[in-house]
C-alpha positions in Angstrom: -14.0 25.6 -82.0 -16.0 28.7 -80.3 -15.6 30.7 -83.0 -16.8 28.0 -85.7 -19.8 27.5 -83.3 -20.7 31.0 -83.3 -20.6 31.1 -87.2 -22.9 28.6 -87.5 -25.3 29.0 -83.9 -25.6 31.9 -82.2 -28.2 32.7 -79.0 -29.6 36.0 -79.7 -31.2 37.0 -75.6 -32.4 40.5 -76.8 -36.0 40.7 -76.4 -38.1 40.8 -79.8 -39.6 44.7 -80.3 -42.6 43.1 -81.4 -43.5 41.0 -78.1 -42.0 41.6 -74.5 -40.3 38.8 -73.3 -39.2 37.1 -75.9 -36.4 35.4 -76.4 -35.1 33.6 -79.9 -32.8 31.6 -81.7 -31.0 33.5 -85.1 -29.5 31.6 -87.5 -29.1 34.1 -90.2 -31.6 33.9 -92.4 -32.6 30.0 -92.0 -36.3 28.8 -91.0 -37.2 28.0 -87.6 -37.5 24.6 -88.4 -33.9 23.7 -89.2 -33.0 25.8 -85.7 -34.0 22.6 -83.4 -31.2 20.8 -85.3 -28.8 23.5 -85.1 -29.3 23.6 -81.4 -28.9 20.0 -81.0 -25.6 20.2 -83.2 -24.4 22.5 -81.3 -24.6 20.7 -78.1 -23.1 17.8 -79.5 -20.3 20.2 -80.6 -19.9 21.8 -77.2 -19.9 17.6 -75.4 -16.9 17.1 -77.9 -15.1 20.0 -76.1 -15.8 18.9 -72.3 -13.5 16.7 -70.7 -13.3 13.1 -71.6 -15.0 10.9 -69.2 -15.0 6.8 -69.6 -17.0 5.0 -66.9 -14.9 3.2 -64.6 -12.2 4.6 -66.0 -9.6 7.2 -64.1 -8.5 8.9 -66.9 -5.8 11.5 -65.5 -3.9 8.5 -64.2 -3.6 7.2 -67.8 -2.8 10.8 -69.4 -1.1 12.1 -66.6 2.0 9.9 -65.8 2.1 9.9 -69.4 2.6 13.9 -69.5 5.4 13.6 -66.8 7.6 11.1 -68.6 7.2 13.1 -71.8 8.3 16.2 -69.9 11.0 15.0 -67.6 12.6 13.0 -70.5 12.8 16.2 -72.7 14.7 18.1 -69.5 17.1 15.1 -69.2 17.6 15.7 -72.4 19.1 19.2 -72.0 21.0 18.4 -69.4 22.6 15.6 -71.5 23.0 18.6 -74.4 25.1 20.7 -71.9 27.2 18.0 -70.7 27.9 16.9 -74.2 29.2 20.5 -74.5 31.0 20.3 -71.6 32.9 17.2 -72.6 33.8 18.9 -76.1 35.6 21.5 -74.2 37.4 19.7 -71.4 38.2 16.4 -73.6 39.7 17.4 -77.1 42.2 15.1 -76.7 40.3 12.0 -75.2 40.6 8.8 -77.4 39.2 8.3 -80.6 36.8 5.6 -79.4 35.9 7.8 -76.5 34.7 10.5 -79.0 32.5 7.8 -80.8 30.7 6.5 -78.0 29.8 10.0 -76.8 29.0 11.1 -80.1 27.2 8.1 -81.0 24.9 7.7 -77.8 24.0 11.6 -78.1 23.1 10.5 -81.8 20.8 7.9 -80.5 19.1 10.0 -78.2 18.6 12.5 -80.7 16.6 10.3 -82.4 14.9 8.9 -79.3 14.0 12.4 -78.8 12.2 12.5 -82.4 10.4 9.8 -81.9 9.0 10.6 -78.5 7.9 14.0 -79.7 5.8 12.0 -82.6 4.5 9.6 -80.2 3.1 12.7 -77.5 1.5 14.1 -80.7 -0.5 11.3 -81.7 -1.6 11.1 -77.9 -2.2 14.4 -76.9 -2.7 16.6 -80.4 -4.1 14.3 -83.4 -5.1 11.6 -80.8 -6.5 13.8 -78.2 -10.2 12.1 -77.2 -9.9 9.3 -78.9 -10.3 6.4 -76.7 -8.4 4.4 -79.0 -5.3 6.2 -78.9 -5.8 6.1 -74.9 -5.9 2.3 -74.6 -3.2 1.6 -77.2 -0.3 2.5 -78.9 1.0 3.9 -82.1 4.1 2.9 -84.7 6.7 5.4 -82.7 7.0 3.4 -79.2 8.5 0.5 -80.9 12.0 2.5 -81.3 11.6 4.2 -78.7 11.5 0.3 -76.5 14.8 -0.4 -78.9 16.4 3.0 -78.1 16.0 2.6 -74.6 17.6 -1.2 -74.3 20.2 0.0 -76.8 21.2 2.9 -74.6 21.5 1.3 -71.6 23.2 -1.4 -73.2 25.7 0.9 -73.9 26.3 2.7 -70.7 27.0 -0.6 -69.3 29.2 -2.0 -71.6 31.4 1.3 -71.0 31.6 0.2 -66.9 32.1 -3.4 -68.3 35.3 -1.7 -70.5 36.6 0.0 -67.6 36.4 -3.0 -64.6 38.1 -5.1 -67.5 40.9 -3.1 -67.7 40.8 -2.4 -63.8 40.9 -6.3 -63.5 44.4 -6.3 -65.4 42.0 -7.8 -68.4 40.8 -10.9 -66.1 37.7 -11.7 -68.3 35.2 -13.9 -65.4 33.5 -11.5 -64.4 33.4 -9.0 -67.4 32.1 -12.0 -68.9 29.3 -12.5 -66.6 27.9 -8.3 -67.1 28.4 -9.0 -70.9 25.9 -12.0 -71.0 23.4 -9.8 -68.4 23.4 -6.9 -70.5 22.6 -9.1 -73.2 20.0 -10.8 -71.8 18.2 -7.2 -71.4 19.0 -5.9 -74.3 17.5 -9.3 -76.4 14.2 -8.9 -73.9 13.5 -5.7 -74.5 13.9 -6.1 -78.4 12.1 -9.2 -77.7 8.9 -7.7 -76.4 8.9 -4.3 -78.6 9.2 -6.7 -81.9 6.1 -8.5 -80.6 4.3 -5.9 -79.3 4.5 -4.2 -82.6 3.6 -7.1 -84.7 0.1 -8.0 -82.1 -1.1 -4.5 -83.0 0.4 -2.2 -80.4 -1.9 -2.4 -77.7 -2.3 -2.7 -73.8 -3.2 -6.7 -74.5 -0.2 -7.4 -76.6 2.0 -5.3 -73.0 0.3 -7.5 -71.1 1.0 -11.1 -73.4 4.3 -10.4 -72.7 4.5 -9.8 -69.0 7.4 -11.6 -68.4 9.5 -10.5 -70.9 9.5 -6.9 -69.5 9.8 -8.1 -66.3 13.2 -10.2 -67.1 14.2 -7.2 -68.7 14.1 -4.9 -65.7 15.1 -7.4 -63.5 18.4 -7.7 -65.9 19.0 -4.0 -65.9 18.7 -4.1 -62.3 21.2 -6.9 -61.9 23.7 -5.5 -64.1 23.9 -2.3 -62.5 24.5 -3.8 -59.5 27.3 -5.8 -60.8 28.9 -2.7 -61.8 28.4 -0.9 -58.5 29.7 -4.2 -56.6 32.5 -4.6 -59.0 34.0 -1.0 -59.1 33.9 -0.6 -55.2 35.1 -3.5 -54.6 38.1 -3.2 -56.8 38.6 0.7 -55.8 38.7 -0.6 -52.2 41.5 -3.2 -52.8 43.6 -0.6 -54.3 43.2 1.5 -51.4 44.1 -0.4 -49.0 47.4 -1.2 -51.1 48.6 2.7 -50.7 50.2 4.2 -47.7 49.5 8.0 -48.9 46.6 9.4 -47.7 46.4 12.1 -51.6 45.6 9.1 -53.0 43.2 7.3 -50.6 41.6 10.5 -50.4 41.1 10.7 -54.1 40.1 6.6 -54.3 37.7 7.5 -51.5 36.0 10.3 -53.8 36.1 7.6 -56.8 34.2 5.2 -54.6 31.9 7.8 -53.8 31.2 8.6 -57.2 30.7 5.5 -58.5 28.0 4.3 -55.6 26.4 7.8 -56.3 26.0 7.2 -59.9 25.5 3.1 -59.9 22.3 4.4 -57.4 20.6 6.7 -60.0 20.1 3.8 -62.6 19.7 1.4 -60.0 17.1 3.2 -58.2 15.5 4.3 -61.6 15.5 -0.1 -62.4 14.0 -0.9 -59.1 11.2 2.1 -59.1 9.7 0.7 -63.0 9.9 -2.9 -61.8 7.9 -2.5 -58.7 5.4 0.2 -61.1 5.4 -2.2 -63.4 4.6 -5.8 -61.0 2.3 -3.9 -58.3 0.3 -0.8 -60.8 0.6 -1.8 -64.5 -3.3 -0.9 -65.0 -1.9 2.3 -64.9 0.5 4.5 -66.5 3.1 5.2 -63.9 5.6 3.1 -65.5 6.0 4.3 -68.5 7.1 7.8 -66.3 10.5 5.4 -65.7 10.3 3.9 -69.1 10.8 7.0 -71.0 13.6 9.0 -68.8 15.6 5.7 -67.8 17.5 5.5 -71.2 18.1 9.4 -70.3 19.2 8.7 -67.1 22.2 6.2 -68.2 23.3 8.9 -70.6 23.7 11.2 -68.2 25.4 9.1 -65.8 28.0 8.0 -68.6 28.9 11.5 -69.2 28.8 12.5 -65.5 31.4 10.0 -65.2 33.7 11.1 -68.2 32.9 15.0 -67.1 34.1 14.4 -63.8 37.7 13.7 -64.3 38.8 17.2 -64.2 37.7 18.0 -61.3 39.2 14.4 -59.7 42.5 15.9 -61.4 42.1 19.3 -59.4 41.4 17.2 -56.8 44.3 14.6 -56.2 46.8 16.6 -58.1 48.7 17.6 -55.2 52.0 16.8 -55.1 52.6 15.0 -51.6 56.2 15.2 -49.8 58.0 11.4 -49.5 61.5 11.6 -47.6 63.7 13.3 -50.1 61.8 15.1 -52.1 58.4 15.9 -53.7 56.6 12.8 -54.8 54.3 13.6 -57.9 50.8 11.8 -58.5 49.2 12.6 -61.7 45.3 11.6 -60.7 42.1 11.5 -62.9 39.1 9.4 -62.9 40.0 7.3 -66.1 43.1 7.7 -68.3 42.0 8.1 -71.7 44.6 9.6 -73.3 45.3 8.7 -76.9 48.7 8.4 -77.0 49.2 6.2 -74.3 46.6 3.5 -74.5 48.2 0.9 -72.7 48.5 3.2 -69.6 44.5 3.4 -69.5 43.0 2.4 -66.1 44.1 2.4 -62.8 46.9 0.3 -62.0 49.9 -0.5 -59.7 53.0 1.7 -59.4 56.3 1.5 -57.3 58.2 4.6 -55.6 61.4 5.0 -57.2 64.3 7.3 -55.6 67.3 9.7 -57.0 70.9 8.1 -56.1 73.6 10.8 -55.4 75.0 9.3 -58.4 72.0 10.0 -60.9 68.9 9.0 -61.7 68.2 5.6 -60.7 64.8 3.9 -60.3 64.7 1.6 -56.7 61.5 -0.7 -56.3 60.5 -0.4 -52.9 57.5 -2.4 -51.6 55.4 0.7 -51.1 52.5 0.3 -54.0 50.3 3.1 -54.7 47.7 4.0 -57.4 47.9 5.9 -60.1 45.3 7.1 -62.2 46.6 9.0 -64.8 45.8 12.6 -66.4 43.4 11.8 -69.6 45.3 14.2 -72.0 48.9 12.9 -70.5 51.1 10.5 -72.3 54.0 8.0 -71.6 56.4 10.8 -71.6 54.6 13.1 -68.7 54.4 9.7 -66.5 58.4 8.9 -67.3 61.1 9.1 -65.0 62.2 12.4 -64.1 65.2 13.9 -62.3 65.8 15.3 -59.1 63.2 14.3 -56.9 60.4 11.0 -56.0 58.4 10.1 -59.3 55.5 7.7 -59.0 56.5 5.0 -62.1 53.4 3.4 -64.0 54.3 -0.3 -64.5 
């Protein structure tokens, strides 16, 4: 812009050799009549490059939060890349739906990622200045309000899977996530549909209010359902087991699923109370465009961290007679033994002087099985205390 202003306008302050003092405009050859409008171009020129002020208006707290969502959502999105990696490496032989979800969600954030870039573009490159661009929106936040539902959607229906299964397939209360997670999912395509067709702007956010706030409120709820659900269920089971490997490694599981519940919860509860207490402003949207990220990442957190949970509770813990192996792992995904996946119930069995011979004592413990294992490594074996999957 400097450059094209001193092609056109430049201030010559040499003094003229033909009277002291004097000081004078040069536009090459032009008139000195047409120099007046030159110099009021040219400060026209130079107002377009000074910052953009709006009475009334705080402009750095509309750009601003705007510039830390679309920053902190592209470095959640690295992290997500690695631990994709990392899950390609430790799970080559997880389920073949397993592989689809992960693949599929790091699909959809892909193109969540796409679409964000366009939509920073059009606000702060081709849309920088324009006051229109400032007080509305533009054609790539409507997938981007899909993508995040969608994602989050997903995350929880994974947790939903998993307390099934943990619930011996009782369907209550899987039932009663399902319909919440639908009922955010349905707002927020509700609400992007409609803010689209009203003409993508801060009065069609505002018609619907509500909708986005039933939204959060159901994302909130849901993830608190999960939380509830999986500590409540991990601490039934350990009070069931008399060996202290495995309440240790229940105690970690608990940990780790409060730890990760509380990232998307707190996440849910800091855009709700943006949203109802400061929506004049932009510090929502810092939420609304890393919470989808954040439920990624959690989700892979969660299948990345059963190695370690393996290297963990892996020990092999001394009963009486003999060793007593535990095969441990946060989920048991393995695909050739399906209906081992969970956690669930086993009995301690002994070896008889006369053989092999599996005794059901009333000692229960739990058993959460290694994800590449399969019905053969969990079998009965000889010579020693096995730990018997029922």
């Amino acid at each position: 812009m400097r450059q094209c202003l001193s092609s056109i306008f430049f201030y010559d302050p040499s003094p003229s050799p033909w009277k002291k003092s004097s000081r004078h405009l040069t536009v090459g050859s032009v008139p000195g009549d047409i120099n007046l409008r030159l110099w009021i171009l040219a400060l026209k020129l130079q107002s377009l490059m000074a910052p953009l002020v709006i009475p009334g208006v705080n402009v750095p707290l509309l750009t601003g939060p705007m510039v830390l969502g679309f920053m902190w959502s592209f470095g959640l999105y690295g992290m997500l890349v690695v631990q994709v990696y990392i899950y390609s490496l430790l799970s080559p032989k997880d389920r073949i739906e397993i592989k689809w979800l992960v693949w599929v969600m790091f699909f959809l954030e892909s193109v969540f990622m796409f679409f964000q870039m366009i939509a920073a573009w059009l606000l702060f490159g081709s849309g920088w200045g324009d006051v229109d661009r400032l007080f509305g929106f533009n054609w790539s936040w409507l997938p981007l309000v899909l993508l995040n539902g969608l994602l989050a959607g997903i995350a929880q229906g994974f947790y939903t899977w998993r307390i099934w299964q943990l619930m011996n397939r009782a369907i209550w209360l899987p039932l009663l996530i399902i319909c919440v997670i639908i009922l955010q999912m349905a707002a927020t395509f509700y609400f992007g549909i409609k803010i689209h067709v009203m003409g993508e702007s801060i009065e069609a956010v505002y018609s619907v209010s509500r909708e986005i706030t039933l939204w959060l409120s159901a994302d909130l709820v849901a993830d608190n359902l999960i939380t509830i659900s999986l500590v409540t269920i991990l601490s039934r089971r350990k009070s069931k087991t008399l060996f202290s490997q495995t309440a240790g490694m229940i105690n970690r599981l608990i940990r780790f699923s409060i730890e990760t519940g509380a990232v998307t919860s707190i996440g849910a509860i800091m855009e709700l109370t943006l949203w109802l207490t400061c929506n004049e402003w932009n510090f929502h949207f810092i939420l609304f465009l890393i919470l989808g990220r954040l439920y990624s990442n959690v989700l892979m957190a969660t299948l990345n961290a059963r190695a370690p949970l393996l290297q963990a509770g892996g020990t092999d813990v001394g009963s009486g007679g003999g060793p007593l192996h535990i095969r441990t792992s946060f989920w048991n995904d393995g695909g050739d033994s399906p209906k081992l996946a969970g956690l669930k119930f086993a009995h301690k069995s002994k070896s008889t002087g006369a053989g092999s011979t599996t005794v059901d004592n009333n000692t229960d413990v739990v058993v959460m099985t290694h994800f590449e294992s399969t019905a053969e490594d969990i079998g009965h074996k000889k010579g020693g205390n096995e730990v018997h999957a029922l």
